[in-house]
N, C-alpha and C positions, 0 to 999 in steps of 0.2 A: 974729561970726566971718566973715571975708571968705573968699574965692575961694583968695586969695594965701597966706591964711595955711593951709588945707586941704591945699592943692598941695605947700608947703612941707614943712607935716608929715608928708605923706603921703610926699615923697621922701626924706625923715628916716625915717621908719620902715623904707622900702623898703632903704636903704641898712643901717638895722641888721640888717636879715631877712639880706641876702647876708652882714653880716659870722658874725651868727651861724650862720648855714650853712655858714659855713666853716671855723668853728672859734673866732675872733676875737672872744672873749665878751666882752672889753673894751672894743672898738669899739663891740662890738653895744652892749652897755648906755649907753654913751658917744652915739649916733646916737639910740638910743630915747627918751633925758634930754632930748638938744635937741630932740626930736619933740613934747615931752611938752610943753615948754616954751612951743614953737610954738603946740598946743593941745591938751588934754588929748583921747586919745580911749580907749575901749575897749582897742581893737590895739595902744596904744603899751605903756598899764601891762599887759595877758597876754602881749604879747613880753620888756617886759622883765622880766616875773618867770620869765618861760621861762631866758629867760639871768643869773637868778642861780641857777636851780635847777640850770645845769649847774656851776653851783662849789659846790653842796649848800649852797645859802644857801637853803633850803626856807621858812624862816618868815618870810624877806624875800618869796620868790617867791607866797607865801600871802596877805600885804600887797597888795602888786602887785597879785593876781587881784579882792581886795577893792574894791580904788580901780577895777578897771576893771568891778567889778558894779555901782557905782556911778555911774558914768558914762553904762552903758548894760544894763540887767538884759536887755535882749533878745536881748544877745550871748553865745552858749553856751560857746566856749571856756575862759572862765575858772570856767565851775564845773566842767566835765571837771579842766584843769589842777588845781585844789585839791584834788581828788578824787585825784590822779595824787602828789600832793607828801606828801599826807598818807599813802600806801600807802607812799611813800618813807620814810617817816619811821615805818610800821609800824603806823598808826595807820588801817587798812580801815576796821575797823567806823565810822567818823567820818566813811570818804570816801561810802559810798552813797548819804546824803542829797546829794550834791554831782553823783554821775554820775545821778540822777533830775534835778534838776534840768535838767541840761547838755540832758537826753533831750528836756524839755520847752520850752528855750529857741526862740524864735523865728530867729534869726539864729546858725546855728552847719553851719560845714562841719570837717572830714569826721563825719556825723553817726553814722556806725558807733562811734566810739570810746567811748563811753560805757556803750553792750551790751559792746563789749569787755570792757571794765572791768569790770564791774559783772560777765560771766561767771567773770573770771580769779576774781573775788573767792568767785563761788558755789563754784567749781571747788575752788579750796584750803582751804574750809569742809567739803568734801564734800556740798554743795545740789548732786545732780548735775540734777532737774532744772528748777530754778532757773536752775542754767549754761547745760543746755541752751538753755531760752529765751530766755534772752540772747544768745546767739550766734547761734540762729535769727534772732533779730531783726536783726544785727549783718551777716547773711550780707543779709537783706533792703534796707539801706542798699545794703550793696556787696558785690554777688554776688561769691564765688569770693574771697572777705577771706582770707587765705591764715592768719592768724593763726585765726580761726574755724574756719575749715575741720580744720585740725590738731587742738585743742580737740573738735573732736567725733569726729575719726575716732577720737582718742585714749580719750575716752568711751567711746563704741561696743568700742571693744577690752575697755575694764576691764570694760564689764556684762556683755559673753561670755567 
């Protein structure tokens, strides 16, 4: 792998992020292809299973997240996402083993989401303090998570 070709994929990827950001899920996936092409990375196959999962192509997006644990297991994103596609698909109790994972990856920002996750999951079991901890944890990453924060006030309301 050279320099050039790094640079390359790297501004291929970059350019699918803004399309996906935008809305422009075709592009996106189209920019991520020829990134991928470039050289395969991590980033490339978790983006663009990000961007099939916004056309509810979830089991493609499931793929995707595969190929890019394979690439690089130390990259936490893509066990969050499968964790995230499989709740999609209604399929929780599957994703847990997946936001553990995500929790204990080496290489994974924003690292709050997977306490997220993994509370929404306690929450709607009625694990309330399960949930709790997760969201403790979650507030720990990133103090004042506005999504956590809510989750517990909401908590605290139901036990009194």
């Amino acid at each position: 792998m050279s320099e050039d070709q790094e640079t390359r994929a790297a501004a291929l990827w970059e350019e699918g992020t803004r399309s996906l950001l935008s809305g422009d899920i075709e592009d996106a996936i189209d920019f991520f292809t020829r990134s991928l092409k470039v050289l395969p990375t991590a980033e490339g196959y978790t983006f663009r299973g990000w961007a099939f999962s916004h056309q509810g192509r979830f089991d493609e997006a499931i793929l995707e997240c595969q190929k890019a644990i394979a690439t690089d297991p130390s990259f936490g994103n893509p066990y969050n996402d499968i964790g995230c596609y499989l709740m999609s698909l209604k399929r929780s109790s599957e994703s847990i083993p997946w936001f553990k994972k995500a929790k204990k990856a080496e290489r994974y920002e924003p690292r709050h989401f997977p306490s997220l996750n993994l509370g929404r999951i306690h929450f709607e079991r009625g694990e309330f303090a399960e949930a709790f901890t997760e969201f403790q944890e979650a507030l720990e990453w990133h103090p004042n998570d506005p999504v956590a924060s809510a989750f517990l006030a909401r908590m605290r309301t139901q036990v009194n």
